[in-house]
VEXKEDO-15144 format. One record per residue (C-alpha): residue in one letter; x, y, z. Coordinates in nm, 2 decimals, always signed. Each point is the difference from the previous one (the first is absolute). Layout:
BEGIN
<A, <X, Y, Z>>;
...
***
This chain:
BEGIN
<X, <+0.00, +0.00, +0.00>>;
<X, <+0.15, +0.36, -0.11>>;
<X, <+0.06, +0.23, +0.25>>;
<X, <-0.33, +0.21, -0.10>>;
<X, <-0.22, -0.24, +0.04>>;
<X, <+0.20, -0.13, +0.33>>;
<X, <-0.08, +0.40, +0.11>>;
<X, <-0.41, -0.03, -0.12>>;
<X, <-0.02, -0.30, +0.21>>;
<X, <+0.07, +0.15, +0.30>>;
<X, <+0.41, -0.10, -0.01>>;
<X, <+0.14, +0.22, +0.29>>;
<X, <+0.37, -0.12, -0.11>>;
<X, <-0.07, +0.06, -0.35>>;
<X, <-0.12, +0.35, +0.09>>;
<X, <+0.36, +0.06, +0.23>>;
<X, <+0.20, -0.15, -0.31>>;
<X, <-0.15, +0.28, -0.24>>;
<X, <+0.00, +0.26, +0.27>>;
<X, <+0.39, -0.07, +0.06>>;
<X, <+0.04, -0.05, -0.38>>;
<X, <-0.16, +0.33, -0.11>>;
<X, <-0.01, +0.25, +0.33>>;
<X, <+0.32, +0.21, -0.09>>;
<X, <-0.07, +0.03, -0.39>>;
<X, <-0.35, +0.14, +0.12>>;
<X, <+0.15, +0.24, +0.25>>;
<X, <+0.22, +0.14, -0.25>>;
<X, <-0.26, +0.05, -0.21>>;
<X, <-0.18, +0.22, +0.26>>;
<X, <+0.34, +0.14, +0.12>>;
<X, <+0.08, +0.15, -0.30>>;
<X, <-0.39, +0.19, -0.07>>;
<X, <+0.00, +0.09, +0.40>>;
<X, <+0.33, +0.05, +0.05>>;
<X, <-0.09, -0.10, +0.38>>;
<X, <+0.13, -0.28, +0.12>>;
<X, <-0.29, -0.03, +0.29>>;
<X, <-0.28, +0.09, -0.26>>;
<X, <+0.15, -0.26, -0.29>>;
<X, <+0.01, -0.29, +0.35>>;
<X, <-0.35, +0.08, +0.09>>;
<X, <-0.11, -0.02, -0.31>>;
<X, <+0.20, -0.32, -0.11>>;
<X, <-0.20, -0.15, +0.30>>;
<X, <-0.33, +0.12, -0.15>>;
<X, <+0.04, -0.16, -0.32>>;
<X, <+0.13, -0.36, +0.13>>;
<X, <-0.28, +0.06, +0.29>>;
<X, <-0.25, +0.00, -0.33>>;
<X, <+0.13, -0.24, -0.16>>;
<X, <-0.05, -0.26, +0.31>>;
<X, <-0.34, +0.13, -0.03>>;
<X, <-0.11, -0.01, -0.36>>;
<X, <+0.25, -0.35, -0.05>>;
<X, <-0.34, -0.20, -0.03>>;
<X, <-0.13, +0.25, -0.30>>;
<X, <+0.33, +0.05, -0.13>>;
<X, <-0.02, -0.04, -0.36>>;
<X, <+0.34, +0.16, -0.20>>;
<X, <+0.02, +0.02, -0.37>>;
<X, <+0.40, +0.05, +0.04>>;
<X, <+0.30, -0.12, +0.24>>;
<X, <-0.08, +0.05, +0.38>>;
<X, <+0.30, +0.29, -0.03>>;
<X, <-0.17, +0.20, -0.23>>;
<X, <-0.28, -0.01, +0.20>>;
<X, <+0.20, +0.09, +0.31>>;
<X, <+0.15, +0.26, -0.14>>;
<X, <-0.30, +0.16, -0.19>>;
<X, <-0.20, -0.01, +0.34>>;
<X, <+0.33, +0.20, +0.18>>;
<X, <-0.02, +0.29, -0.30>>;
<X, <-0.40, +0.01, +0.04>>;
<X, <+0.05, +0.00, +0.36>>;
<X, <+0.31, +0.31, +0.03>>;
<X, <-0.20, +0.19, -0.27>>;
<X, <-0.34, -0.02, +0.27>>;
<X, <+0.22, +0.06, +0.27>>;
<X, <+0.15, +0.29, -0.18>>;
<X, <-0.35, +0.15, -0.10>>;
<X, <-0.14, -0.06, +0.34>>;
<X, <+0.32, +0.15, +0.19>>;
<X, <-0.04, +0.34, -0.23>>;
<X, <-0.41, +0.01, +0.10>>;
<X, <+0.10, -0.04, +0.39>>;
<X, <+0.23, +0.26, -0.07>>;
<X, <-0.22, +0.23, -0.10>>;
<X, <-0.29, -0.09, +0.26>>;
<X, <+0.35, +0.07, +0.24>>;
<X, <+0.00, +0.34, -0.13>>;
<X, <-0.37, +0.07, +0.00>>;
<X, <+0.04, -0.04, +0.41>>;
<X, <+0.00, +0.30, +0.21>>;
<X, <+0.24, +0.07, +0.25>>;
<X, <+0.07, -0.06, +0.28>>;
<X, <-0.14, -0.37, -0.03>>;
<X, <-0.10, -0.15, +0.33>>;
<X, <+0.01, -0.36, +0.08>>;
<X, <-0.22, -0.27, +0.03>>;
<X, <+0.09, -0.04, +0.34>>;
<X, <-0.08, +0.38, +0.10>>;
<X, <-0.29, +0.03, -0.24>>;
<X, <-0.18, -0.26, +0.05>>;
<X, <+0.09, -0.24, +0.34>>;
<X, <-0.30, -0.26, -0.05>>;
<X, <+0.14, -0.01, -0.38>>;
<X, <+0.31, -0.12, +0.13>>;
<X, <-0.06, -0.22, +0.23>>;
<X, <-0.23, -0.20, -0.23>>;
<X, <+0.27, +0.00, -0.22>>;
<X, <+0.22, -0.10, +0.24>>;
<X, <-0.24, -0.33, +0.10>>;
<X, <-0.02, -0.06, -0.36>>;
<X, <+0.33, -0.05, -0.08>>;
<X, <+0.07, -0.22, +0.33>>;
<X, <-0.31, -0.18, -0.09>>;
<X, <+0.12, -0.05, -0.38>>;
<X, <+0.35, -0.10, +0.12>>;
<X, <-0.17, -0.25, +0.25>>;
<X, <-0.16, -0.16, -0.36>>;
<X, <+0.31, -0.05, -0.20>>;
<X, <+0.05, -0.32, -0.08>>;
<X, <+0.34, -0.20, +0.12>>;
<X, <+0.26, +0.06, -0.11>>;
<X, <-0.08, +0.30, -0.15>>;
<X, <-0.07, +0.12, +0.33>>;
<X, <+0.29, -0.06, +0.17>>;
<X, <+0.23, +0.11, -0.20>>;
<X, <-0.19, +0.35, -0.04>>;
<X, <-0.01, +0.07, +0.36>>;
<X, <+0.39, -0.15, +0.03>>;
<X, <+0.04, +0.29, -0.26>>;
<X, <-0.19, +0.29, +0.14>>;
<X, <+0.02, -0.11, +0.35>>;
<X, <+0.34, -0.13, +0.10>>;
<X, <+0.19, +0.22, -0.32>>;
<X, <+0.14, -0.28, -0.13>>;
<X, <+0.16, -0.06, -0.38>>;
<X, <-0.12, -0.19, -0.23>>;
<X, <+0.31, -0.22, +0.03>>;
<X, <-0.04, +0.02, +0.36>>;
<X, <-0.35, -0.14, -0.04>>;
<X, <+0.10, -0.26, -0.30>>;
<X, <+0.24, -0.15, +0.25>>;
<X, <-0.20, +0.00, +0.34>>;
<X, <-0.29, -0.16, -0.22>>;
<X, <+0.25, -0.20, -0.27>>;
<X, <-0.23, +0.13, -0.29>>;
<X, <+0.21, +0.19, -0.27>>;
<X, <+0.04, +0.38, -0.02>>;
<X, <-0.27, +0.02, -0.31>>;
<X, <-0.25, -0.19, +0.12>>;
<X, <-0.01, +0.20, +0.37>>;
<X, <-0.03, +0.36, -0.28>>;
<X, <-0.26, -0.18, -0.10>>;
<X, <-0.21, -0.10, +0.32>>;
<X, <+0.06, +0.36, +0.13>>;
<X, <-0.11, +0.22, -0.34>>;
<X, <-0.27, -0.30, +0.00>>;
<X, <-0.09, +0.07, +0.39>>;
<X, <+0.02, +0.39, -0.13>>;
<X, <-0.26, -0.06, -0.23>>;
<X, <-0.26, -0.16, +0.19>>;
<X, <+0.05, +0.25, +0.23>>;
<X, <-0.05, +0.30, -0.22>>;
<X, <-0.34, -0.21, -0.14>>;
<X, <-0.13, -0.04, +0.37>>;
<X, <+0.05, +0.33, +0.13>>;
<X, <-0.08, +0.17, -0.31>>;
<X, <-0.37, +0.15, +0.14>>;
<X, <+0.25, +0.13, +0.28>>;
<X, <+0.19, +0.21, -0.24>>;
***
């Protein structure tokens, strides 16, 4: 069974082998339309976070590169285009801006249950290698080693972790 069909099926392994295989051509690919090195990992996530996601629909007319790398140009030029209408909703804001925290204290505080509640639903390992990131500081090395899982794959669970956050607190935002 090709490695395609291995990843339709449900083939974690299969999905790691093209994720290792094809994670630093797709971050160069965003690198170079960025030109951010944290916007071009974050969205390297996104795309192989999709592609776990769609594998059972995925249907390609070409190589499974192409398609890797057409989804990173289609995902830096959104990126681009949404980063240039943020900025100017940025600009739009009056000064001085007050917080969340001073405007609005309920606000924040729901927030604040909300995104301890949403942590408290990540699935494992996702989960613990998100709070062993945000809550004990540590690398991604430091975390590939204390949970032997390889540097790319913890990126991964944490811009995957990331993600369902940003979904679940979204009405928060």
């Amino acid at each position: 069974m090709d490695l395609l069909n291995r990843l339709r099926s449900g083939d974690e392994l299969a999905f790691k082998t093209i994720f290792d295989t094809y994670w630093q051509s797709v971050y160069n690919v965003l690198l170079k339309y960025t030109a951010s090195e944290a916007d071009a990992e974050e969205l390297t996530q996104d795309i192989f976070y999709s592609l776990w996601q769609r594998r059972e629909e995925l249907c390609l007319q070409s190589e499974l590169s192409h398609y890797l790398h057409g989804s990173a140009k289609l995902k830096a030029f959104q990126h681009l285009r949404n980063q240039h209408r943020s900025q100017q909703r940025i600009n739009r804001i009056p000064t001085p801006v007050e917080t969340l925290e001073t405007r609005q204290p309920m606000a924040y505080k729901e927030l604040e249950l909300g995104f301890s509640q949403a942590i408290d639903e990540l699935p494992e390992p996702g989960k613990e290698i998100f709070l062993l990131s945000q809550s004990e500081r540590l690398s991604q090395k430091e975390i590939a080693e204390k949970t032997g899982r390889s540097v790319q794959m913890v990126k991964y669970y944490v811009s995957n972790a990331r993600h369902q956050l940003k979904e679940k607190l979204k009405h928060h935002l």
